[in-house]
C-alpha positions in Angstrom: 57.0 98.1 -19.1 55.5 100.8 -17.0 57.3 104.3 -16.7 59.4 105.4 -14.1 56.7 107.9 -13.0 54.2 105.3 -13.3 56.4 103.0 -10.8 56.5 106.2 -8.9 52.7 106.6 -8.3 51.6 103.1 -7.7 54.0 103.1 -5.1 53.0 105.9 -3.5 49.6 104.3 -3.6 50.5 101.5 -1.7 52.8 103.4 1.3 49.6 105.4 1.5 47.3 102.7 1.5 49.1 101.3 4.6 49.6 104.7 6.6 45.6 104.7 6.1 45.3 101.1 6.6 42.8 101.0 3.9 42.8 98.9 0.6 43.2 99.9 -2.6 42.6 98.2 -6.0 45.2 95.8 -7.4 47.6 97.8 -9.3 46.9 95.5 -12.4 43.7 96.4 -13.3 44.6 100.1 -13.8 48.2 98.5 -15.3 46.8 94.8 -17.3 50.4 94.7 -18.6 52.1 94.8 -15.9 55.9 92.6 -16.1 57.4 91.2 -12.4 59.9 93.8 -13.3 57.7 96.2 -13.3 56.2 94.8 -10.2 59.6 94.4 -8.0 60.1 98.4 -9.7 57.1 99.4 -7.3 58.1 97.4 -4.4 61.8 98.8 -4.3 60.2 102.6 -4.8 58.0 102.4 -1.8 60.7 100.5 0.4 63.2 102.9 -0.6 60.5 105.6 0.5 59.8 103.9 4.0 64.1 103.4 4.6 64.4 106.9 3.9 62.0 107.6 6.6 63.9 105.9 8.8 63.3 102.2 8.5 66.4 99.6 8.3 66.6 96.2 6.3 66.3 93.0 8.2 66.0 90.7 6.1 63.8 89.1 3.6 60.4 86.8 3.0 59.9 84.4 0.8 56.1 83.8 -0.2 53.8 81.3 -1.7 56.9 78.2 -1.6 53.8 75.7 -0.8 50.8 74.8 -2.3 48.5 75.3 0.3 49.7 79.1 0.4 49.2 78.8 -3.9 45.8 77.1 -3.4 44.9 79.4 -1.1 45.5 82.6 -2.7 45.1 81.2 -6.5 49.0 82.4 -7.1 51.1 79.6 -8.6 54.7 81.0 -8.0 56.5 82.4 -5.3 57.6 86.3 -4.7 59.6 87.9 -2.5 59.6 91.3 0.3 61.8 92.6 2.0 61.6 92.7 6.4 62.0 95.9 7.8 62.8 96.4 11.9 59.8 98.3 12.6 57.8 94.6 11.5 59.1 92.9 14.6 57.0 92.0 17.3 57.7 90.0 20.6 56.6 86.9 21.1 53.2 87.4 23.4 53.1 90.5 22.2 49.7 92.6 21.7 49.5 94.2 18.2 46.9 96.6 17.3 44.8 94.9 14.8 43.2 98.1 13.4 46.9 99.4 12.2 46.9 96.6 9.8 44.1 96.2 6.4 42.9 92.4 6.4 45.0 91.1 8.9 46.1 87.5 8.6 48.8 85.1 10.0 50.8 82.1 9.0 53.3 79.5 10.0 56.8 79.6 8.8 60.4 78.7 10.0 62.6 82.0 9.9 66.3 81.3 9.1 68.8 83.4 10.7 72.2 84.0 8.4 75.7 84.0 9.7 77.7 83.8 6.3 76.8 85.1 2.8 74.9 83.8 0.6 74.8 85.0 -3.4 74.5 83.3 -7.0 72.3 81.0 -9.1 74.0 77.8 -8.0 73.0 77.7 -4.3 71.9 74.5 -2.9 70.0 73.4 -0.4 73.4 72.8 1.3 75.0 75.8 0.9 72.0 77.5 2.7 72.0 75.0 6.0 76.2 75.9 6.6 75.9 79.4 5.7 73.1 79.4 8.6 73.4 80.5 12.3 70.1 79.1 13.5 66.3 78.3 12.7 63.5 79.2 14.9 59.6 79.3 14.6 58.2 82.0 12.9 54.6 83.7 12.9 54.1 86.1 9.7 51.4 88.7 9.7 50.3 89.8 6.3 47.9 92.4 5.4 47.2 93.1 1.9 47.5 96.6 0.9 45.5 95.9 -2.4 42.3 94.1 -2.2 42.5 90.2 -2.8 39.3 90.4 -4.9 37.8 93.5 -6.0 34.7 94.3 -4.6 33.4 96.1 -6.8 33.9 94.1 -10.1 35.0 90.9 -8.2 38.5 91.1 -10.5 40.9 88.8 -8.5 44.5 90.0 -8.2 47.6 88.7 -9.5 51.3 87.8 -8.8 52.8 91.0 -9.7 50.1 93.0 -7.6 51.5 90.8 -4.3 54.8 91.6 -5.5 54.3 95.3 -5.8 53.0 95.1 -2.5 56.2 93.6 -1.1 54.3 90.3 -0.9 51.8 91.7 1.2 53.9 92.0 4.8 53.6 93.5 7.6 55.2 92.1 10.7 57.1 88.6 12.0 56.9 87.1 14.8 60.6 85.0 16.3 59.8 82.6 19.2 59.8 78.8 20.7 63.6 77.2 20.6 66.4 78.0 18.2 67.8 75.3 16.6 71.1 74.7 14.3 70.1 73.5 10.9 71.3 70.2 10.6 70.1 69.3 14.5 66.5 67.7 12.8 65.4 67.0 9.5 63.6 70.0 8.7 61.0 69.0 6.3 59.8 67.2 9.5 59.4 70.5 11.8 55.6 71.1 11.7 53.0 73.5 14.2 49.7 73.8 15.0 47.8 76.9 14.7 45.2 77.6 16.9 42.8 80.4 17.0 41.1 81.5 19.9 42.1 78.1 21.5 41.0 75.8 18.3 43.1 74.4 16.0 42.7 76.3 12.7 45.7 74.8 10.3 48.5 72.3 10.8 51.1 71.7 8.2 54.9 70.3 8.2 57.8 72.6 6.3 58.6 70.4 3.7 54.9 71.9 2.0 57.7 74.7 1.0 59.1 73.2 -2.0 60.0 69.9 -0.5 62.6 71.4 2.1 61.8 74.8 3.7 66.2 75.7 2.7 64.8 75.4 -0.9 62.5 78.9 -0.2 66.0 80.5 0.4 67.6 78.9 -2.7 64.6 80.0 -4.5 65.6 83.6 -3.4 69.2 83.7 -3.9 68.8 82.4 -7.5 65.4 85.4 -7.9 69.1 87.9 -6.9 71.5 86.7 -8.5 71.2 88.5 -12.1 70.5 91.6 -9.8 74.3 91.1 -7.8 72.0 91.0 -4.6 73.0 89.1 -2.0 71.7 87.8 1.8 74.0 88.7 4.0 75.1 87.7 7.8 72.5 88.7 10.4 69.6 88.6 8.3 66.3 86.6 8.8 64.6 84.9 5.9 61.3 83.5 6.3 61.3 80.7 4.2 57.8 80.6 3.7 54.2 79.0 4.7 53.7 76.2 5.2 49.7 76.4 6.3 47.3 78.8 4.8 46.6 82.3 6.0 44.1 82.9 9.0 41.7 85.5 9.8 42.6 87.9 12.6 40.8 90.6 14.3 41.0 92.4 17.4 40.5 90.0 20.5 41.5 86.9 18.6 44.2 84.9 20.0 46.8 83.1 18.2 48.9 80.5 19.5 51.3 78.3 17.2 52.6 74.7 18.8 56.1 73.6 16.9 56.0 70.6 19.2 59.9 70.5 20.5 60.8 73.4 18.8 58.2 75.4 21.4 55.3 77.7 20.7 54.6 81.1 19.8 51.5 83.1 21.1 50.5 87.1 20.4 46.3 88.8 21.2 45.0 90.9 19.0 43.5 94.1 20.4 
């Protein structure tokens, strides 16, 4: 277990790392023994630090729920972050893509809460009454702590995309909101196109067989904690595509077929 003051530091490393939109190194090769406690300890400091400043709770991500996001990133369990208002952006929006370190997007479906939800027995069920709406999702993520290190080519782990509240940095609502139980949901899928070419395609039920089981996965991660997700939030249930590349000019544009599309420029 690492010290409080140690929690204290690393955190401060990563709210500085994204004011400078610079990376650092992952936390766990200065810290090898690391816990996920430890790890959620430094993502709650640094929250805390940017709420203080200002910033309000929105709701919360779920991340690597599909293989292809595990494949992709060589992580094999899912984490958690937490969505702050000051990470929405409109749909067509233009978003600065020098604010962000290693910019990348991906395709989700957001749900949108209207009852409670809390405790280690929540089904799949429980999740698609206690929700308002669903609605296509783009997630930008931006890793505050380098994916690989340069330098000695050390590749980071879980609890160093944990400590870096699972490496978001904005969402993205758009295309048609739909009530839960209006489609089958493991059948709502998008294509992502880059610059007018299809980059990644992928259907929801890559997140753990039903995207609703992301937001079991989460209450159940709470529970021993007394958290719960309450009315009004968003919870991106995670992706099910892998990341892709961004930079300033680029173009992203995500099809959800009937449930519309979703389209921002980076500048």
């Amino acid at each position: 277990m690492l010290t409080e003051q140690q929690i204290k530091i690393a955190a401060e490393k990563l709210y500085q790392a994204e004011k400078d939109c610079t990376q650092i190194p992952a936390l766990t090769l200065e810290h090898p023994d690391m816990t996920m406690d430890d790890a959620y300890a430094i993502q709650k400091t640094w929250v805390d630090q940017k709420i203080a400043n200002g910033a309000k709770v929105k709701g919360y991500k779920i991340g690597l729920t599909s293989r292809a996001m595990q494949m992709a990133v060589n992580i094999n369990q899912p984490d958690y972050g937490v969505l702050l208002d000051d990470m929405f952006f409109a749909d067509g929006a233009e978003i600065k893509a020098s604010d962000f370190p290693d910019p990348r997007i991906e395709v989700e479906l957001a749900f949108v809460l209207k009852d409670r939800l809390e405790g280690d027995d929540i089904t799949i069920f429980d999740v698609l009454n206690a929700t308002d709406y669903v609605i296509p999702s783009l997630e930008l993520i931006a890793a505050r702590c380098h994916r690989t290190d340069p330098e000695t080519g050390y590749t980071r782990k879980v609890y160093d995309t944990i400590a870096d509240n699972a490496a978001n940095a904005g969402i993205v609502l758009g295309g048609r909101p739909i009530k839960p139980m209006d489609i089958d949901l493991r059948w709502a899928g998008a294509l992502l196109y880059l610059n007018g070419q299809i980059e990644e395609t992928g259907l929801a039920a890559g997140v753990l067989g039903h995207p609703a089981n992301g937001i079991c996965w989460v209450c159940k991660r709470f529970a021993p904690h007394g958290v719960a997700l309450e009315p009004g939030q968003v919870v991106l249930a995670g992706s099910f595509t892998r990341p892709v590349s961004v930079k300033a000019g680029d173009t992203i544009h995500a099809d959800y077929g009937p449930l519309g599309g979703i389209s921002v420029k980076f500048v």
